[in-house]
DRENTORKOL-3810 file (N, C-alpha, C; in nm, 4 decimals):
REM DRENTORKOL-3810
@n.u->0.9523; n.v->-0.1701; n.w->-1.0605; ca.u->0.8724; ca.v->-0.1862; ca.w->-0.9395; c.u->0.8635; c.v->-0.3338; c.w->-0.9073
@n.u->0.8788; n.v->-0.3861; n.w->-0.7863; ca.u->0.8809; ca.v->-0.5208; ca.w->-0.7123; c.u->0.8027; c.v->-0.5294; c.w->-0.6347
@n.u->0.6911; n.v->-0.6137; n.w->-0.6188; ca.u->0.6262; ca.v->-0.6383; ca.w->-0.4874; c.u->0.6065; c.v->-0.7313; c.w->-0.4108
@n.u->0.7092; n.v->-0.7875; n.w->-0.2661; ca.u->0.7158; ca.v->-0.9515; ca.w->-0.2387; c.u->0.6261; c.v->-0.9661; c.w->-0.1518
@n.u->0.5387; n.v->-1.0488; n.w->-0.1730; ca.u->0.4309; ca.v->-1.1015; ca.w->-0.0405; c.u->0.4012; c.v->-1.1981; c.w->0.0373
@n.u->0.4350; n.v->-1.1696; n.w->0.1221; ca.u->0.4510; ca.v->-1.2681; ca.w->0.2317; c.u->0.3186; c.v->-1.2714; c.w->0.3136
@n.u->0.2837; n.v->-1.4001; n.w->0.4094; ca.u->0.1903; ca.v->-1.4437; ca.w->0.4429; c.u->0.2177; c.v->-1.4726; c.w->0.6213
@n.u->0.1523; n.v->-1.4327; n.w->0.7161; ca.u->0.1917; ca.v->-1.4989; ca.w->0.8512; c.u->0.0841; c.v->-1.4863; c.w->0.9439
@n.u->-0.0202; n.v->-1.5707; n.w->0.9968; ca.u->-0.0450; ca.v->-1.5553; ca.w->1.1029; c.u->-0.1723; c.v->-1.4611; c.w->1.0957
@n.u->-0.2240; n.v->-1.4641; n.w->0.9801; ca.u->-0.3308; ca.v->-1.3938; ca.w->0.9208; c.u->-0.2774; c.v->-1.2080; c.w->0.9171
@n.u->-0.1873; n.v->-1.1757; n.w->0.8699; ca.u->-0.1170; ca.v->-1.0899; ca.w->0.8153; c.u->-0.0578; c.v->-1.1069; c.w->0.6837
@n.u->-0.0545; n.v->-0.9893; n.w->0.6209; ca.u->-0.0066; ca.v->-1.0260; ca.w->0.4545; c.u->0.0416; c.v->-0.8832; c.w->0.4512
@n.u->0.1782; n.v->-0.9458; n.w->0.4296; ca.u->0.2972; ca.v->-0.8173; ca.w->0.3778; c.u->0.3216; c.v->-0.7806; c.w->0.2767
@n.u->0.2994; n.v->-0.7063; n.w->0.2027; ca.u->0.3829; ca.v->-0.6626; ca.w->0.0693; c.u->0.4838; c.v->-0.5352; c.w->0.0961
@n.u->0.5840; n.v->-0.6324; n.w->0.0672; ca.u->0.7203; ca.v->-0.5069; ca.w->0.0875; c.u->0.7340; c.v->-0.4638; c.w->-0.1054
@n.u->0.6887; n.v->-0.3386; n.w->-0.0964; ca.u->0.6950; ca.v->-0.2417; ca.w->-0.1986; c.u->0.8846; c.v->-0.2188; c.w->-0.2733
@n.u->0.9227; n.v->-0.2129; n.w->-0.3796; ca.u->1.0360; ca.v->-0.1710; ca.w->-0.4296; c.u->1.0534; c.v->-0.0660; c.w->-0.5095
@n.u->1.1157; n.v->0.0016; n.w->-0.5266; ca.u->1.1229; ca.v->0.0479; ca.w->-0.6220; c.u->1.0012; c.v->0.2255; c.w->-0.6458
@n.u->0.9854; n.v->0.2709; n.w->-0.7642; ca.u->0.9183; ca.v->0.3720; ca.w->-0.8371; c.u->0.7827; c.v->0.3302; c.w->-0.8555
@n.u->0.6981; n.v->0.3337; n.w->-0.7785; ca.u->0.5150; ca.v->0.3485; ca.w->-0.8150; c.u->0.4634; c.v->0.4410; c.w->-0.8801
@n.u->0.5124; n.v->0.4764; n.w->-1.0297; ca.u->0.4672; ca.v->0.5727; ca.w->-1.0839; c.u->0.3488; c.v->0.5035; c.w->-1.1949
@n.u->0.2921; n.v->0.5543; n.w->-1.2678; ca.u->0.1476; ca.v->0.5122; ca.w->-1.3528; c.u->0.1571; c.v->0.4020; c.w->-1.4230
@n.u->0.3269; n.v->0.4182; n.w->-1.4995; ca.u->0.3113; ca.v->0.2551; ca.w->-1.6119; c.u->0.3341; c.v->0.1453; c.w->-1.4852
@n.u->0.3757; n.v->0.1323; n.w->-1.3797; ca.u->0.4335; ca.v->0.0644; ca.w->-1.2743; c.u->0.2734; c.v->0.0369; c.w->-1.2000
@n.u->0.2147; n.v->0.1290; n.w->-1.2096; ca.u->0.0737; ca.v->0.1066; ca.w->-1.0886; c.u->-0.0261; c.v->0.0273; c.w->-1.1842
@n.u->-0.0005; n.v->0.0340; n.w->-1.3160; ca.u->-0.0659; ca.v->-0.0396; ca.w->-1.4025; c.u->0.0075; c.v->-0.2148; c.w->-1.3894
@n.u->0.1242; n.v->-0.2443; n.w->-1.4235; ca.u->0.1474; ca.v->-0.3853; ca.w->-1.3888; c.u->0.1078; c.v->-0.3862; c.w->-1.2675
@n.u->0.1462; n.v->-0.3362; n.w->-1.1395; ca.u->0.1158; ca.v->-0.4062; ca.w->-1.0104; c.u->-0.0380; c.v->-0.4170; c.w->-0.9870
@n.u->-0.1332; n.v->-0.3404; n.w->-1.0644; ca.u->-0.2489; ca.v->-0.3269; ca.w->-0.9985; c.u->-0.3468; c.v->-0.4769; c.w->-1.0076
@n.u->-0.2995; n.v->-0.5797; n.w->-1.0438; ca.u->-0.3075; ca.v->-0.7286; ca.w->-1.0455; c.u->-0.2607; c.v->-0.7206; c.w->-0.9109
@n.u->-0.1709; n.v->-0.7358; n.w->-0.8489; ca.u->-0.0874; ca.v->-0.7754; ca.w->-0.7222; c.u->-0.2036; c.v->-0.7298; c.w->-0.5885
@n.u->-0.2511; n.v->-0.5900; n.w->-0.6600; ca.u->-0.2880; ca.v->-0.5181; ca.w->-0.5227; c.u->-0.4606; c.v->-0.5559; c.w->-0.5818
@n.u->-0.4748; n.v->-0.5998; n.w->-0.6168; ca.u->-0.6528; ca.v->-0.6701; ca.w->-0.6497; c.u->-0.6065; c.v->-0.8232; c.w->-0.5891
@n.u->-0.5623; n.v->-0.8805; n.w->-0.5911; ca.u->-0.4848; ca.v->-1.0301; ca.w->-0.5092; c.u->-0.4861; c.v->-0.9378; c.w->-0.3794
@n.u->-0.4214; n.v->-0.8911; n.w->-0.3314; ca.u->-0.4720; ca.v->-0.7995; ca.w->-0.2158; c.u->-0.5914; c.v->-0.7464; c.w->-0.1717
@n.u->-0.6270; n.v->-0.6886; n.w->-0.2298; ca.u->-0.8038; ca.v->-0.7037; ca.w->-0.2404; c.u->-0.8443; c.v->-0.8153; c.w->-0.1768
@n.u->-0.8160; n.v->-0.9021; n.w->-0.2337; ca.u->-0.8945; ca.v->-1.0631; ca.w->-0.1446; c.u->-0.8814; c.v->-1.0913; c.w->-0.0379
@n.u->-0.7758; n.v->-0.9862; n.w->0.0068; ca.u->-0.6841; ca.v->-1.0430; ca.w->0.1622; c.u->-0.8073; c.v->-0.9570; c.w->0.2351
@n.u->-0.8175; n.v->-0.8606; n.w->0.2160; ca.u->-0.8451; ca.v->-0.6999; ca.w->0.2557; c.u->-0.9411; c.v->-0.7589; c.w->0.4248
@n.u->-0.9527; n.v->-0.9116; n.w->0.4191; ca.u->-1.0774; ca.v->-0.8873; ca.w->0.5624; c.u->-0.9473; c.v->-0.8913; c.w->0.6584
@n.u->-0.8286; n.v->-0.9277; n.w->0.6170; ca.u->-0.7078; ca.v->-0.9174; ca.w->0.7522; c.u->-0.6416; c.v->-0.8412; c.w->0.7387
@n.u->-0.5131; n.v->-0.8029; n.w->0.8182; ca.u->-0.4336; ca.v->-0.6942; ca.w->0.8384; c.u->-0.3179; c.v->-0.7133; c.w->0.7216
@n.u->-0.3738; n.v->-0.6010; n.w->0.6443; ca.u->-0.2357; ca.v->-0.5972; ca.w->0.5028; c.u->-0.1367; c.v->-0.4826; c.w->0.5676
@n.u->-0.0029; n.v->-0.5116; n.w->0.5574; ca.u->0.1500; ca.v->-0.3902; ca.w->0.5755; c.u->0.1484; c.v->-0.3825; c.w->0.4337
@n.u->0.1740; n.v->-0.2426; n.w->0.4139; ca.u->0.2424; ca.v->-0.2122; ca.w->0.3140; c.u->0.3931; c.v->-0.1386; c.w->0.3613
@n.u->0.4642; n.v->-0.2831; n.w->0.3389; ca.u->0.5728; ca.v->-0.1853; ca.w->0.3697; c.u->0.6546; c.v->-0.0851; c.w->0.2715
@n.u->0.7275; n.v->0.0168; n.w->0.2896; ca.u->0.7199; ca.v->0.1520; ca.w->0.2001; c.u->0.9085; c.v->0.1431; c.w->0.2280
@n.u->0.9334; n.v->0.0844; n.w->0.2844; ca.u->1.1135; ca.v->0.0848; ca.w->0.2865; c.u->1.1587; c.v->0.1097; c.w->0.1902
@n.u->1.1189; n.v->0.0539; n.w->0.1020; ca.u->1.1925; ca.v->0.0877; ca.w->-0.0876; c.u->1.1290; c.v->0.1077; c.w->-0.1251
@n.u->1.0382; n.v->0.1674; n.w->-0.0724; ca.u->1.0022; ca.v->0.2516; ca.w->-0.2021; c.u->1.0157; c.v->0.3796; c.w->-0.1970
@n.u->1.0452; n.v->0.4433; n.w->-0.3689; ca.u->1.1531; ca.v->0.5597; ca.w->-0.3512; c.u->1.0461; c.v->0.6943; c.w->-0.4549
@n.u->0.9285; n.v->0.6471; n.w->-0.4944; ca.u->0.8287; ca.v->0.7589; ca.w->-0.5346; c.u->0.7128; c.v->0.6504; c.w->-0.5516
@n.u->0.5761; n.v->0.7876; n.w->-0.5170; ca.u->0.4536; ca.v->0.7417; ca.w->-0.5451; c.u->0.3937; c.v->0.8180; c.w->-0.6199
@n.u->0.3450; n.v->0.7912; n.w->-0.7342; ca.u->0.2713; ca.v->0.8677; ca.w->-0.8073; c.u->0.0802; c.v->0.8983; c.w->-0.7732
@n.u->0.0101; n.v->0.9199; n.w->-0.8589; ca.u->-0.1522; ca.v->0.9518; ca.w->-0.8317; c.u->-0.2299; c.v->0.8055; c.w->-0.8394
@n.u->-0.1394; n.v->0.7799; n.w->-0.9120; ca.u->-0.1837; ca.v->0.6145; ca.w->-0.9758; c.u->-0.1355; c.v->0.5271; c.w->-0.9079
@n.u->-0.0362; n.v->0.5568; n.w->-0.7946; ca.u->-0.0141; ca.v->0.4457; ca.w->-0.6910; c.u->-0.0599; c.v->0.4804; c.w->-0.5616
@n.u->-0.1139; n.v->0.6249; n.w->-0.5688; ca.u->-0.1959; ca.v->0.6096; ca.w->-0.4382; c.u->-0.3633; c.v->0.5530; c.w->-0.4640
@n.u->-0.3651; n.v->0.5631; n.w->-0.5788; ca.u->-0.5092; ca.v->0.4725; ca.w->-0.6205; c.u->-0.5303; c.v->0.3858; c.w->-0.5848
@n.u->-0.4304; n.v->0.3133; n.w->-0.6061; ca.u->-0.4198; ca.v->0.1435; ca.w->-0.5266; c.u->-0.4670; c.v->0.1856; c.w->-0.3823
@n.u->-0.3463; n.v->0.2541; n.w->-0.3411; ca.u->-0.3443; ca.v->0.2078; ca.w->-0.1682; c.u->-0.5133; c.v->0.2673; c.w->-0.1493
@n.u->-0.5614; n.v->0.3425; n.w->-0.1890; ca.u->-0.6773; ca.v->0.3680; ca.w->-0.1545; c.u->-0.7986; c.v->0.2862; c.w->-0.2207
@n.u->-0.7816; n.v->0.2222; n.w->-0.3041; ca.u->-0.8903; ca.v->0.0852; ca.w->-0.3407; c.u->-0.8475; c.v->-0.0413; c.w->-0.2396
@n.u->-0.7324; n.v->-0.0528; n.w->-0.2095; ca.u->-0.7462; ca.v->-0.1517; ca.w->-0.1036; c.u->-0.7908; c.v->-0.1200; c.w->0.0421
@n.u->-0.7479; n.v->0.0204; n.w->0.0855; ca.u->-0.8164; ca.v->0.0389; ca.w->0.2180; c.u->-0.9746; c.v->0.0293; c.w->0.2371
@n.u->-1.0489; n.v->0.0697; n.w->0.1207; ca.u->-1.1923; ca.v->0.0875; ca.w->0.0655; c.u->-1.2050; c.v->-0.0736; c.w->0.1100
@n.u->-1.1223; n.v->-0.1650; n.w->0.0353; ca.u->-1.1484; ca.v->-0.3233; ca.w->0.0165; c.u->-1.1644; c.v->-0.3671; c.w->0.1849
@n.u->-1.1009; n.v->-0.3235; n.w->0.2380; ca.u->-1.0742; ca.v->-0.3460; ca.w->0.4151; c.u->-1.1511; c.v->-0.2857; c.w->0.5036
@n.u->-1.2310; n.v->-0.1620; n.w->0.4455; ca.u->-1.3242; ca.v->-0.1428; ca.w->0.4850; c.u->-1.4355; c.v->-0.2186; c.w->0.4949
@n.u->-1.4798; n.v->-0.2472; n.w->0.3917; ca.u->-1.6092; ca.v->-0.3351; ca.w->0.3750; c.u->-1.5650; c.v->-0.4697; c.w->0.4369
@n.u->-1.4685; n.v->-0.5178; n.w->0.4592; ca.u->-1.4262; ca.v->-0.7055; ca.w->0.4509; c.u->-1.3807; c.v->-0.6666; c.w->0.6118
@n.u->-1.3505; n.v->-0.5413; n.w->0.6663; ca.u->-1.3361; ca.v->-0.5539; ca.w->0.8041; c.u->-1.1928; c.v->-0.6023; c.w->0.8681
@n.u->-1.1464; n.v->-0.5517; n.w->0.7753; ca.u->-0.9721; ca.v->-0.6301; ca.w->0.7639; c.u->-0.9045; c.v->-0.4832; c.w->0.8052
@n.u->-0.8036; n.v->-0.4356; n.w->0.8165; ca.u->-0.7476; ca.v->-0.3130; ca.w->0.8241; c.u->-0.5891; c.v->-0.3116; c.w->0.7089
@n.u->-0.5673; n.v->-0.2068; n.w->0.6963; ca.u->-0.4162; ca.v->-0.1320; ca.w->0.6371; c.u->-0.3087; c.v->-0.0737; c.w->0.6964
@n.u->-0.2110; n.v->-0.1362; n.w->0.7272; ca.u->-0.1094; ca.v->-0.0555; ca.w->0.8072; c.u->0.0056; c.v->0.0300; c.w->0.6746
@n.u->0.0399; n.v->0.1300; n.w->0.6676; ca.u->0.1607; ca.v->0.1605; ca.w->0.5936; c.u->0.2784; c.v->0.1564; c.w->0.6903
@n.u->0.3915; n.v->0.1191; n.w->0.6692; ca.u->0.5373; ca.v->0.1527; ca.w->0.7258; c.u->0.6351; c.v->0.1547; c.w->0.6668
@n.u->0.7364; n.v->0.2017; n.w->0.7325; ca.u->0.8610; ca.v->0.2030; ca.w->0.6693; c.u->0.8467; c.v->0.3630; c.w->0.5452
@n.u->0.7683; n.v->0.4388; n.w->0.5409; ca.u->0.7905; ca.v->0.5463; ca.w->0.4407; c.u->0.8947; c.v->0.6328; c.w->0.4541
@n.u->0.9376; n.v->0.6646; n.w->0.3557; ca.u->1.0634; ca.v->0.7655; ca.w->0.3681; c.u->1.0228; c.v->0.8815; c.w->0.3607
@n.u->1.0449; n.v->0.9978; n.w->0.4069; ca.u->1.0248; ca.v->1.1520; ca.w->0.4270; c.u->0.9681; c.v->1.1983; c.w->0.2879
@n.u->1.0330; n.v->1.1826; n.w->0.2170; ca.u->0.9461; ca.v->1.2182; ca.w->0.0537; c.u->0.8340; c.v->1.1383; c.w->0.0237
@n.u->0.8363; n.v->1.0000; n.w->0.0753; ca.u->0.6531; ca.v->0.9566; ca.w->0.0482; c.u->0.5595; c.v->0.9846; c.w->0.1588
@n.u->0.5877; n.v->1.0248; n.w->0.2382; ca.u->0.5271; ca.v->1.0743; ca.w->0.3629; c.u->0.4906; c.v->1.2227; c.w->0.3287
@n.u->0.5815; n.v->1.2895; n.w->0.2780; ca.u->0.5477; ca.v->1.4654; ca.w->0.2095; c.u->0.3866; c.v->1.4185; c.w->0.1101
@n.u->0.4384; n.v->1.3280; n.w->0.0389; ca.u->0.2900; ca.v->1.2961; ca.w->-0.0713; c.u->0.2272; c.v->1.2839; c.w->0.0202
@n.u->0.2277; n.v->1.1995; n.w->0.1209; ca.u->0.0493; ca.v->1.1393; ca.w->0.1785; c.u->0.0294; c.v->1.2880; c.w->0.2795
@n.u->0.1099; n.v->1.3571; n.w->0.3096; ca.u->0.0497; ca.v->1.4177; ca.w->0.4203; c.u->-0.0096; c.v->1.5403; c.w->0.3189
@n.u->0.0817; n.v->1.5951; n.w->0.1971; ca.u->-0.0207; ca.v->1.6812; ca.w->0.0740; c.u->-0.1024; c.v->1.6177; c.w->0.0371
@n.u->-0.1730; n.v->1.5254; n.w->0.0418; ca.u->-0.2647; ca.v->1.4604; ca.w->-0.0346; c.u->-0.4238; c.v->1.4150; c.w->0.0655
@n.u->-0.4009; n.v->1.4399; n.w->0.1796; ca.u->-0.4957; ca.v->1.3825; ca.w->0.2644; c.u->-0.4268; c.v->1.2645; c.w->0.2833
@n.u->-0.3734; n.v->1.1918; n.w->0.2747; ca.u->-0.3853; ca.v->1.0052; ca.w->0.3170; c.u->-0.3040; c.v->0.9806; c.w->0.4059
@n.u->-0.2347; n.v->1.0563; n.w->0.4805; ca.u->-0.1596; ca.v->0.9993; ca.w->0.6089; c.u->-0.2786; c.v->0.9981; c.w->0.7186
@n.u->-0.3829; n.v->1.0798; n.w->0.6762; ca.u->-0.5003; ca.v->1.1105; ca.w->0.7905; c.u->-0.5702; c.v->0.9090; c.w->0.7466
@n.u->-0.5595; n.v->0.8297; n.w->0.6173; ca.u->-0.6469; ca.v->0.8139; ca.w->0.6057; c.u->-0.6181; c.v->0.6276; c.w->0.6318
@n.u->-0.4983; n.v->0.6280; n.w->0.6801; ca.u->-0.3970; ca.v->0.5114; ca.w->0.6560; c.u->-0.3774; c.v->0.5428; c.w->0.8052
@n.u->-0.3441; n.v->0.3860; n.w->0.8857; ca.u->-0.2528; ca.v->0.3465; ca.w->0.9650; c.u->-0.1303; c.v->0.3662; c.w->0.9759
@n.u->-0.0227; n.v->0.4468; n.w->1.0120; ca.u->0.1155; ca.v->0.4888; ca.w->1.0095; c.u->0.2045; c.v->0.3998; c.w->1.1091
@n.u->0.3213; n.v->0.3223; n.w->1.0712; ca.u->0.4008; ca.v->0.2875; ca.w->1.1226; c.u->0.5081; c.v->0.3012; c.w->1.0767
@n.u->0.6322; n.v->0.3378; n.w->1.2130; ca.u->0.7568; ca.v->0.3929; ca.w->1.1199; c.u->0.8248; c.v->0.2228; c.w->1.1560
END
């Protein structure tokens, strides 16, 4: 799992790589608490590569939207591929996330 973050214009990108499965949501979950801090501006998660999400990587995305809640910042997801889009829409969270293709 890879996560590059970029900075612009009071936007903060993290383009996602790779498998977000539990041992993976455990290293990144440093990355996405550094995210956390961002949470009062507009975070992308972009989802282009990424190629599975596990329970433990939708944890994240849902402790940071929580984080953007309170700080008044928002969450966009994009770029998901048809199989991580199947997870969020079984799971509740496409209702609960910003969608951009």
């Amino acid at each position: 799992m890879n996560i590059d973050i970029a900075k612009d214009n009071g936007v903060v990108t993290a383009r996602l790589e790779g498998r977000l499965d539990t041992a993976a949501s455990m290293e990144v979950a440093p990355i996405f608490e550094s995210l956390n801090q961002e949470a009062d501006k507009t975070v992308v998660l972009d989802c282009k590569a990424l190629s599975y999400i596990s329970s433990s990587g939708l944890r994240l995305f849902l402790g940071l939207r929580k984080a953007s809640t309170v700080k008044g910042g928002k969450v966009i997801v994009s770029g998901m591929s048809d199989d991580i889009r199947q997870v969020f829409m079984m799971t509740g969270f496409l209702n609960l996330f910003q969608i951009e293709d």
